[in-house]
N, C-alpha and C positions, 0 to 999 in steps of 0.2 A: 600464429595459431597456438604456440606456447605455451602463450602469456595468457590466452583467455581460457585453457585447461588448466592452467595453473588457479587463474581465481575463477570459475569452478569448483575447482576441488578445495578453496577454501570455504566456501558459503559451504558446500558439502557438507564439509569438518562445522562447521559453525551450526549447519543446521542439527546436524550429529550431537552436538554438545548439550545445545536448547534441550531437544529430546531426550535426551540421556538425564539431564540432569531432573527435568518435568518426571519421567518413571522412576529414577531415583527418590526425589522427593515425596512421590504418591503410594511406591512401594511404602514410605518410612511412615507415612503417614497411615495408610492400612495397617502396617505391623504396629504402631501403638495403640490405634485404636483397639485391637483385638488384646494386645496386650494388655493395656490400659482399665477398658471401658467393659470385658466381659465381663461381669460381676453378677450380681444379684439387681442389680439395679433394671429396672426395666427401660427397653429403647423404643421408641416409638418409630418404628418402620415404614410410618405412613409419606406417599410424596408427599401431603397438604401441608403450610407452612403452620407452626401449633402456636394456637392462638399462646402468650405469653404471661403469667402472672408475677413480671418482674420490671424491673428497669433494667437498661443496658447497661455495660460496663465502657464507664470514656471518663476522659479527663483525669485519673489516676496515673498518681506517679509511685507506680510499683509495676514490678513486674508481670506480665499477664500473662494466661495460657492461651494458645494458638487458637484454643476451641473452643464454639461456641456453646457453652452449657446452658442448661436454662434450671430454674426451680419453680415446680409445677406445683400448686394446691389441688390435693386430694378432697380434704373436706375441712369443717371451721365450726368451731361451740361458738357462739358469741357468748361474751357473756353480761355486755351491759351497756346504757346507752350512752355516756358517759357524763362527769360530775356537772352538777347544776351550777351555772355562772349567772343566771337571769332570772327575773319571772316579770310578766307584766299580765294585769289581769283586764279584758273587756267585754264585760258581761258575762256568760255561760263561760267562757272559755280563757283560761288560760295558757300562756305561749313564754315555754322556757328556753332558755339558751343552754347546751352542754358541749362541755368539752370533751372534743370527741364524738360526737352526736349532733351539731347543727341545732335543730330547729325541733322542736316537742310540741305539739298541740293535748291540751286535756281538757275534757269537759268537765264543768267542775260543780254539775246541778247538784252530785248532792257533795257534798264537804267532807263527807265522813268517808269518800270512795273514789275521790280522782281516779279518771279513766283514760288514757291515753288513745287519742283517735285520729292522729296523723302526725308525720313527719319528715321532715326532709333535711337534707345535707349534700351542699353544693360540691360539687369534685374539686377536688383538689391537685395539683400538677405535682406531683412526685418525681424529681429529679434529687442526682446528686449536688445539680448545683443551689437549690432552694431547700435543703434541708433544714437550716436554721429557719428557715422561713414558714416553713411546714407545720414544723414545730412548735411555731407561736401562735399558729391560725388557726385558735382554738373559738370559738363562736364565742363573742364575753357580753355583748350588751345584746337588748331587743326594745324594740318601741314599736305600738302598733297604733293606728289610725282607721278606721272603720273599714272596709277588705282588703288593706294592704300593710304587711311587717317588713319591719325595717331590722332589718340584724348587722351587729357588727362581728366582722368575721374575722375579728384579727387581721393578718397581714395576707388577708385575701380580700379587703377590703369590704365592701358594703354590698351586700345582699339584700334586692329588694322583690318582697313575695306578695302576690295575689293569694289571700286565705278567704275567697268568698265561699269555698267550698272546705271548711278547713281540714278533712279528710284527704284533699287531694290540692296543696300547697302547690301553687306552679311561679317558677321564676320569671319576673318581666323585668325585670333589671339589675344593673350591677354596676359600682364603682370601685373604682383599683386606685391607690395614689402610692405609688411604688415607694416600699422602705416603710409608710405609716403602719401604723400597728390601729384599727382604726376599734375603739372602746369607748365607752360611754355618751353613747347616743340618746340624743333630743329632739324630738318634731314637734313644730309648730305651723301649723299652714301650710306653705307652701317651702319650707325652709326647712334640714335638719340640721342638726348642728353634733360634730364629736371630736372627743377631745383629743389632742397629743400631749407631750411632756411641758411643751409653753406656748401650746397655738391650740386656738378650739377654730377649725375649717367652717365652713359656712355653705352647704350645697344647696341649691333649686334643686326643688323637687317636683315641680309644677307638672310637668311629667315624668312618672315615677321611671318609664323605661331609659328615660335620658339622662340621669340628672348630670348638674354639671355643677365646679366651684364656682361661688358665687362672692366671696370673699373670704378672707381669714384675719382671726384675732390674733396678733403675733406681737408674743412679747420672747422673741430668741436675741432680743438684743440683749436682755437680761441674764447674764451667764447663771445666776443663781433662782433661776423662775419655774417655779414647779406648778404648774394649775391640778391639783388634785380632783374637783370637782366643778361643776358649774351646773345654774339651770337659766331657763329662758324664760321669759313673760313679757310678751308685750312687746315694746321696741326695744327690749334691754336684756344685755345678755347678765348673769351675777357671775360671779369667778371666788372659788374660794384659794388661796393660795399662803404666803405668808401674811398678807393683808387680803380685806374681802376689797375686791373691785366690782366694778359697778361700768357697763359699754352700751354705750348708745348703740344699737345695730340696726336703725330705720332706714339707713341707708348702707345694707349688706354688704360692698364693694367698698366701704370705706368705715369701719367701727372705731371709734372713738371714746375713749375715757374721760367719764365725766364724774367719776366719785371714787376715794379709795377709803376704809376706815383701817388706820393702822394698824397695827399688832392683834388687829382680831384674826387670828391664826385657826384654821378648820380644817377637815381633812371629808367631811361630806356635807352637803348643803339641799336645803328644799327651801322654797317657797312658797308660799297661799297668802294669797290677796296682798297685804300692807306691811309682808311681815317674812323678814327669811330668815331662818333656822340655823345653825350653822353648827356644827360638831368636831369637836376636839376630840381628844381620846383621852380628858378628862373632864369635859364639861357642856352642858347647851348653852349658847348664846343665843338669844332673840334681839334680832337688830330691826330698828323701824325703817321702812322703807318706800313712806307714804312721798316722799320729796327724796328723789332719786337722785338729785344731786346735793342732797346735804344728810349720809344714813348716821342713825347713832343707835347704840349697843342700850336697851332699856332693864336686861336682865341676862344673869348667869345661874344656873343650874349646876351642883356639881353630880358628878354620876361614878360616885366608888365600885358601883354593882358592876360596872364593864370589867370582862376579863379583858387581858391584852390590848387590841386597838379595835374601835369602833367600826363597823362591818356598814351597814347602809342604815338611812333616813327616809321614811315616808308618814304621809302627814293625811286624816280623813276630819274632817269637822272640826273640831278644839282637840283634836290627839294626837300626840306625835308618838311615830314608835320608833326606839331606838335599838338596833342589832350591835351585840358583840360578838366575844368570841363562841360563849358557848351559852347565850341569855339573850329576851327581848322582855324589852321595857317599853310600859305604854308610860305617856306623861302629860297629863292635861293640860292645855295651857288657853283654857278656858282667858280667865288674866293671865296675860303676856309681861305684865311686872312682877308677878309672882307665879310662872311654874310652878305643880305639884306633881310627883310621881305616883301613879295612883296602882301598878300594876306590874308586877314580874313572875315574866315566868321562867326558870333555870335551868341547868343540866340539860342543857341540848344537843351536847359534845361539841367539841370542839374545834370547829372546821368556820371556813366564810362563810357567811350570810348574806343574800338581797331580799330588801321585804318588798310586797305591792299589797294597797290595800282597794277592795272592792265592796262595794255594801249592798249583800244579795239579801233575800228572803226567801227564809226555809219554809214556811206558811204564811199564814193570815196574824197568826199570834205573836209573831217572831220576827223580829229586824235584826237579826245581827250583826256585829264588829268582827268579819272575818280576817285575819291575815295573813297571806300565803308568801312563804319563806322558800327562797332557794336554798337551799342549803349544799354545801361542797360536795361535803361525805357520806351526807343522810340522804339526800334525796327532793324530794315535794313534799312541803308540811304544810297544812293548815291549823291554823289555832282562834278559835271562839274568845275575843276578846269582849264580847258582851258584856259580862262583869269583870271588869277592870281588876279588883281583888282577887279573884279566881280565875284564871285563864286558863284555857282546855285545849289540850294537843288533840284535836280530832281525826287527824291522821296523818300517816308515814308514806310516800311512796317511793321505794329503793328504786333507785335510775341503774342500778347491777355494778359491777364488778370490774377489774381489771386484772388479768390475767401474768401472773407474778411467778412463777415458780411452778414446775414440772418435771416429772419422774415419770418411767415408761416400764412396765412388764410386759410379759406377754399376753397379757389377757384387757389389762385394764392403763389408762393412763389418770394421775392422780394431779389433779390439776388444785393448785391453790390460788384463787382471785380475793383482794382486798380492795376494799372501797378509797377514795381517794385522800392525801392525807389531811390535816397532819395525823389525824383519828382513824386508823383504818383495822377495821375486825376484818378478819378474813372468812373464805368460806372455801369448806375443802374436799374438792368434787371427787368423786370417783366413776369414773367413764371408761363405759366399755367401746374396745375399737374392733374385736372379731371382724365386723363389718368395716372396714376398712375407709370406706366413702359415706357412712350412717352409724360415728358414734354415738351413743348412747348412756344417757345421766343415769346410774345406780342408786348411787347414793352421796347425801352430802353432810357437810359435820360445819357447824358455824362456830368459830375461836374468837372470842373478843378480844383479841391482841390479831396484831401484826404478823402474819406468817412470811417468813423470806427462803423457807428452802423446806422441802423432802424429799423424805427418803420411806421404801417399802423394803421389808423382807418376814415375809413368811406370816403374815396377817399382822405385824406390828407395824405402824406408820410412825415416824419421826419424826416432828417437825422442829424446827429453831423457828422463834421469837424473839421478834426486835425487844429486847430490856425483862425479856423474862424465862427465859434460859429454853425448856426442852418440854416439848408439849407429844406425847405418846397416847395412842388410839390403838383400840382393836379393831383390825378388818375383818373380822372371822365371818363377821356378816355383811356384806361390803353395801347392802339397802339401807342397814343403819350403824355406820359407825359409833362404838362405845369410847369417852375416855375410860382409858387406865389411871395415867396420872400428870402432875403439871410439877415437873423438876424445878426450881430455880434457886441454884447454889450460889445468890448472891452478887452474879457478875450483872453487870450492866447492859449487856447485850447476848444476845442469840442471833447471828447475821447471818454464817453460814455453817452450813455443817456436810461432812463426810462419815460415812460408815465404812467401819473397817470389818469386813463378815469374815476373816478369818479369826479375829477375835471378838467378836459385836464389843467394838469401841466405836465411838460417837464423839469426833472431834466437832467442836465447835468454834468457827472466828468471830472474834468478841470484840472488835473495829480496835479500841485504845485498850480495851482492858487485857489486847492479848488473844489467846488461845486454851481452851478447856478439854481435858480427857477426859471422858466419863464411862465407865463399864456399867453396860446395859444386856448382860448375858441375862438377868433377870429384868425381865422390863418392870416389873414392880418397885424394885429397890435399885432404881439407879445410883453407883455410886462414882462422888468425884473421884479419878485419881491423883491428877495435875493440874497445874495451869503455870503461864509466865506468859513473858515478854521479854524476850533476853536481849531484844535489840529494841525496845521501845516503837515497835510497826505499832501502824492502826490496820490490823488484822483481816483482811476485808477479805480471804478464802483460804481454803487448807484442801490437801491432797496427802494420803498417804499410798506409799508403794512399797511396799511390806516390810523392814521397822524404821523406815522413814518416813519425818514428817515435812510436808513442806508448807510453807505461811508467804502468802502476796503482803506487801504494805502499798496500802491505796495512799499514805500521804503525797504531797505535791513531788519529792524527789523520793519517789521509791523503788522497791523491789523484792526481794523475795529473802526466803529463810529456809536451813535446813536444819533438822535435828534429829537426832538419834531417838526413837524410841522403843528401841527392844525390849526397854525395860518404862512400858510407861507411867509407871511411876516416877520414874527420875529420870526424865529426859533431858539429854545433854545436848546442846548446842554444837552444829560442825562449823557453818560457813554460812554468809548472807551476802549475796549479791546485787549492786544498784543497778537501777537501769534509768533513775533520772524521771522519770515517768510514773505515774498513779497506775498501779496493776490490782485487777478488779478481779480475775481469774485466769486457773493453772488446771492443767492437766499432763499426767506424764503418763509415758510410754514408750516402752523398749528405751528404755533411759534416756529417752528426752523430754526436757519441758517444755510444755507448748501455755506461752502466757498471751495473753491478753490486757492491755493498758487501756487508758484516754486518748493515748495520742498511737499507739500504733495499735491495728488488728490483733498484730500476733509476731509474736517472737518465738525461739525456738533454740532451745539451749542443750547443748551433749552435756547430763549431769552424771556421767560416767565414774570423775574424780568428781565426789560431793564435797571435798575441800576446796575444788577450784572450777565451777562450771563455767564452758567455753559453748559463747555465744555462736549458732553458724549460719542462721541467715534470721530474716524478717519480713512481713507484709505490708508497707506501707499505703496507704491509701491520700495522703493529705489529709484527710476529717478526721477530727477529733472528737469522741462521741467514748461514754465509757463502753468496757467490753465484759458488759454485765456476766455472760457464761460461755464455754467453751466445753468442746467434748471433739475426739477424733473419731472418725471412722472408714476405715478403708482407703487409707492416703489421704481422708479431704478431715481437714478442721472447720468445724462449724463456729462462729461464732455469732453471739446472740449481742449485738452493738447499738442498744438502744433507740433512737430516732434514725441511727444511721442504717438499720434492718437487719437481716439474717446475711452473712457472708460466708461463702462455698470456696475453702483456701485449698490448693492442690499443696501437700506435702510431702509426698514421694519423694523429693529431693529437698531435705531439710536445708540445706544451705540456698535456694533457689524456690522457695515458697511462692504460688500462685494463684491468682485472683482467680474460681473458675466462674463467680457468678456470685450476686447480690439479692436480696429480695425485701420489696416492701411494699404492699397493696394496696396498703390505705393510708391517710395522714394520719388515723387514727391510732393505728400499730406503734406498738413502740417494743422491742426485741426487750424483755428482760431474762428468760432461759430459754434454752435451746435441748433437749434430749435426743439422742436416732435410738433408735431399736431394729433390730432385721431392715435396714436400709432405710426405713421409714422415719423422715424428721419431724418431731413438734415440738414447736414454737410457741411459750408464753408470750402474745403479742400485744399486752397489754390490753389498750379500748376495743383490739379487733378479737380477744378471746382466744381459742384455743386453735390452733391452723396445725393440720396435718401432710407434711407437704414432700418431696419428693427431686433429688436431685438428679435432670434428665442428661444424655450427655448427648452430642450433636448429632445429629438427624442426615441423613446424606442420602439427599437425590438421585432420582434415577440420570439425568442432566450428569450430575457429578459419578456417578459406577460408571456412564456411557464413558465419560472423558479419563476415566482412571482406566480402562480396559480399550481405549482407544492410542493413548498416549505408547506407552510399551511396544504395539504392533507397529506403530507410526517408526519408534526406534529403529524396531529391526529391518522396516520398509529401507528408512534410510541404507543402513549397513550395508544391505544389500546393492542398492543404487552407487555406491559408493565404490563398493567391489565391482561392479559392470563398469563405470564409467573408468578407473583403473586399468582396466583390462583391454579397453577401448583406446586408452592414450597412449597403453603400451605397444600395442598392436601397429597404431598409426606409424611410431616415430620408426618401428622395424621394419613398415615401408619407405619411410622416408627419413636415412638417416639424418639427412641434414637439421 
């Protein structure tokens, strides 16, 4: 009878423990939460589970917080659709590809007014494990066939759309070929064909909702085989590469080489009828191609007028038109032994180019040579090749912006989006948030340079300019921003800059050329005080924290810098410390620096002794993505990490830094700044605009208060049982000593 009160009163003790340690734990966890989580921040008190505008947090190797936080979107500017990669024209209607934006439908009756009248853009799976995948599946090629488009969708593979309605584009098919990057797409019949780096795949299309591989051209046994271009005619595919080839394809499932013409060397190719086109990036070739298996080269063209390298090739009657970098060139080739160049037209800036040409009628009087250009940066051009001598840009349409740079007041947030590059003017919004969930555009100021950071106080805006130093506006009227003036003291860059308001200094990181002091107490006559490079950084951000300065180096093994400038006119060098790592952005506070690199989130350094800063923890994630900007706010560091999204770091305990949560809604999005204001975060998110969004902290059930105010009682239920049954065995054995 002993032995079985004895284990009794273990399971007792055991179950005593469980419970004890359950209220223990729920207590600890109550008190942080209240500790923690009281703040300004709003909690959503509701049981219902809240619908999410994030990805979860898994498969990270770093440390994580216990708690489930989320980041909620308040509200969003967009600000554009994003940069053109296509255009194919058929009939009324042309159908562009953008990055960042899918699918663009424009009616295009009259020329002088493209009209945008539907669109679509497939989802995309946003994980952390597809990031680089995301990244590349950007919409690049489109082909279309009387009510159904064919788009390639990067490494989302192949999108196919019903545009019978073209206002309301509906999906009936799709092809995925895992790892393909799927770009430069060709339909013929019942066949598409697109390219890889040395294979051009071969799909049935026979029904568009099925299609399936039906062969492939594969020259991967060739380590050095690049296929730049190809088209199709006929039973034969053409291949432009280091030689032009030439593939029997009549029998899909098995294509065959039957011609190569050597050293004719291209980088874009068309064909019409007897004769393919082939383009260097210094000249035309016209190869005959009447006897498929025997081609030869009948004429060469040279073409000086191309800046840089050759952009796209399309061909309408005896015209070929040739795109570069920032020019199209029409070229008659009426005679095929003798091209003539008969027409340029220039200064288009300087971004890629795809032509298509389509041959409408504007009236009864008029046949014109229209043709419409995708362009990167600019957008939807049409241009009037009628007279070849005179060609007329008939019109511009901006596909918008991408959202690059952001600064937060209390009244207005100053948003800077530039178009895409390498040419990118910016434009520099001023948006009121009073209303919290329905900002609102004020006013906007267009810069033809490159803006990468501002800064507001007190109606002077600030911007830095990539290669032209300090660009100052008056907000006094914020409907129409005025310049003041355009600084640039000779350095090479304007990348980033910091305002010092206890002295209005206006540091600038100038990437190789260093770092710039400039006294701007007079916004009119800004003057230099300084500049250097004491440690040879490529300068990629600055912080000052009252008269020090501190300097990131983005090169491959970098790190950071400090200097003295009390006197900033001669500012003296203390200490520079590596971290091995490209560091994009610093923020310090209560004397620590909170950086940001390539390869890790966020570091966190005690720069207490500014001779000798001591590293005391970090946030690793495994992705490596730069960490375009950073800012703390109330324990948590925001960082703004490009394709990799918006990341919510707990740093409360600087040496034990914690994931609380990620964000990134669309493929589109891409983090380049990050601001908070009174609790409230936005997000430069590049193609996705401007997002005002909101860090939530865990939500707890009634299920969960039931079982947190259940456990405790359960405790002391035990304790009690525990003391009866005690009392019970003692009781016993004083009746029976034995």
């Amino acid at each position: 009878m002993k032995l079985f009160y004895k284990k009794t009163l273990i399971v007792i003790f055991t179950l005593l423990l469980i419970t004890s340690y359950f209220s223990i734990y729920i207590n600890g966890f109550n008190y942080k939460l209240d500790k923690k989580l009281k703040s300004k921040l709003q909690i959503n008190h509701q049981d219902q589970v809240i619908k999410r505008d994030f990805f979860e947090i898994n498969n990270f190797n770093t440390e994580k917080s216990s708690y489930r936080y989320q980041i909620q979107k308040l509200a969003q500017v967009d600000t554009g659709h994003g940069a053109m990669n296509d255009v194919f024209v058929q009939g009324e209607l042309a159908f562009s590809t953008n990055a960042g934006g899918g699918l663009i439908i424009f009616n295009i009756t009259d020329f002088t007014n493209p009209v945008i009248i539907g669109q679509y853009d497939d989802d995309h799976e946003i994980s952390e494990e597809n990031l680089w995948l995301t990244e590349s599946a950007y919409t690049d090629g489109i082909s279309v066939r009387g009510e159904v488009a064919y788009l390639a969708d990067g490494f989302n593979g192949l999108v196919i759309l019903n545009v019978s309605i073209p206002t309301q584009p509906v999906k009936i098919g799709h092809y995925l070929n895992e790892y393909i990057n799927v770009q430069n797409i060709f339909v013929q019949e019942d066949f598409l064909y697109y390219r890889g780096t040395d294979k051009v795949y071969i799909l049935n299309i026979n029904n568009p909702s099925q299609p399936f591989l039906a062969g492939v051209i594969d020259y991967s046994y060739i380590p050095t085989m690049d296929i730049r271009d190809f088209y199709v005619q006929g039973d034969y595919a053409f291949l432009c590469a280091h030689d032009f080839i030439i593939i029997d394809i009549s029998d899909s499932t098995n294509p065959i080489e039957i011609a190569r013409l050597e050293n004719a060397t291209g980088v874009k190719l068309t064909i019409a009828d007897d004769f393919a086109y082939l383009l260097s990036n210094e000249r035309l070739e016209i190869i005959n191609i009447s006897n498929v298996y025997s081609p030869y080269s009948i004429s060469l063209l040279s073409l000086p007028e191309i800046t840089y390298f050759i952009q796209s090739i399309c061909i309408s009657n005896t015209t070929v038109y040739v795109a570069g970098y920032s020019e199209i060139i029409s070229i008659d080739v009426t005679n095929k032994s003798a091209p003539v160049k008969n027409g340029l037209l220039a200064n288009l800036g300087y971004s890629w180019k795809k032509l298509s040409v389509q041959s409408n009628t504007l009236d009864e009087q008029q046949n014109p040579e229209i043709v419409f250009c995708a362009d990167y940066n600019q957008g939807f051009l049409t241009i009037n090749f009628s007279n070849p001598a005179d060609p007329v840009l008939l019109s511009v349409t901006d596909m918008g912006t991408k959202a690059a740079a952001v600064f937060v007041d209390e009244q207005y947030v100053y948003l800077c989006t530039r178009h895409a590059s390498p040419w990118r003017p910016t434009i520099f919004e001023i948006i009121s948030w009073t209303e919290t969930s329905v900002p609102k555009l004020i006013g906007s100021y267009q810069v033809n340079k490159s803006i990468s950071d501002v800064y507001v106080k007190e109606d002077i805006a600030y911007l830095s300019t990539y290669g032209d130093g300090l660009e100052i506006l008056n907000l006094s009227n914020p409907s129409e921003p005025k310049k003041i003036m355009s600084y640039d003291y000779g350095s090479d860059w304007g990348y980033k800059l910091y305002f010092d308001d206890t002295r209005d200094l206006v540091v600038l990181a100038n990437l190789g050329a260093g770092y710039a002091i400039i006294d701007v107490s007079t916004p009119t006559n800004p003057i230099l005080l300084s500049e250097g490079n004491p440690w040879f950084m490529h300068v990629s951000n600055v912080f000052i924290d009252g008269d020090i300065l501190f300097l990131t180096d983005s090169q491959y093994y970098g790190g950071f810098g400090i200097i003295d400038i009390s006197n900033p006119s001669s500012p003296q060098p203390i200490s520079s410390t590596g971290l091995s790592e490209s560091v994009f952005s610093i923020t310090i506070k209560d004397r620590l620096a909170y950086l940001s690199t390539d390869v890790t989130p966020l570091y966190i350094y005690d720069v207490s002794n500014l001779s000798k800063p001591q590293k005391l923890g970090r946030c690793y994630t495994g992705w490596w993505f730069p960490g375009h900007s950073l800012c703390v706010n109330n324990s948590v560091a925001y960082v703004a990490r490009d394709v990799n999204g918006l990341l919510a770091i707990d740093v409360s305990n600087p040496r034990k830094p914690k994931l609380l949560a990620t964000y990134r809604d669309n493929y589109a999005g891409l983090s380049f700044d990050v601001d908070v204001y009174n609790n409230y975060i936005f997000l430069a998110d590049g193609w996705d605009g401007l997002e005002i969004l909101e860090l939530v902290p865990p939500v707890i059930s009634r299920q969960q208060l039931l079982l947190f105010s259940i456990l405790p009682s359960m405790s002391g239920g035990v304790l009690v049982a525990v003391i009866v049954i005690l009392q019970l065995i003692k009781k016993k054995e004083e009746e029976d000593p034995k």
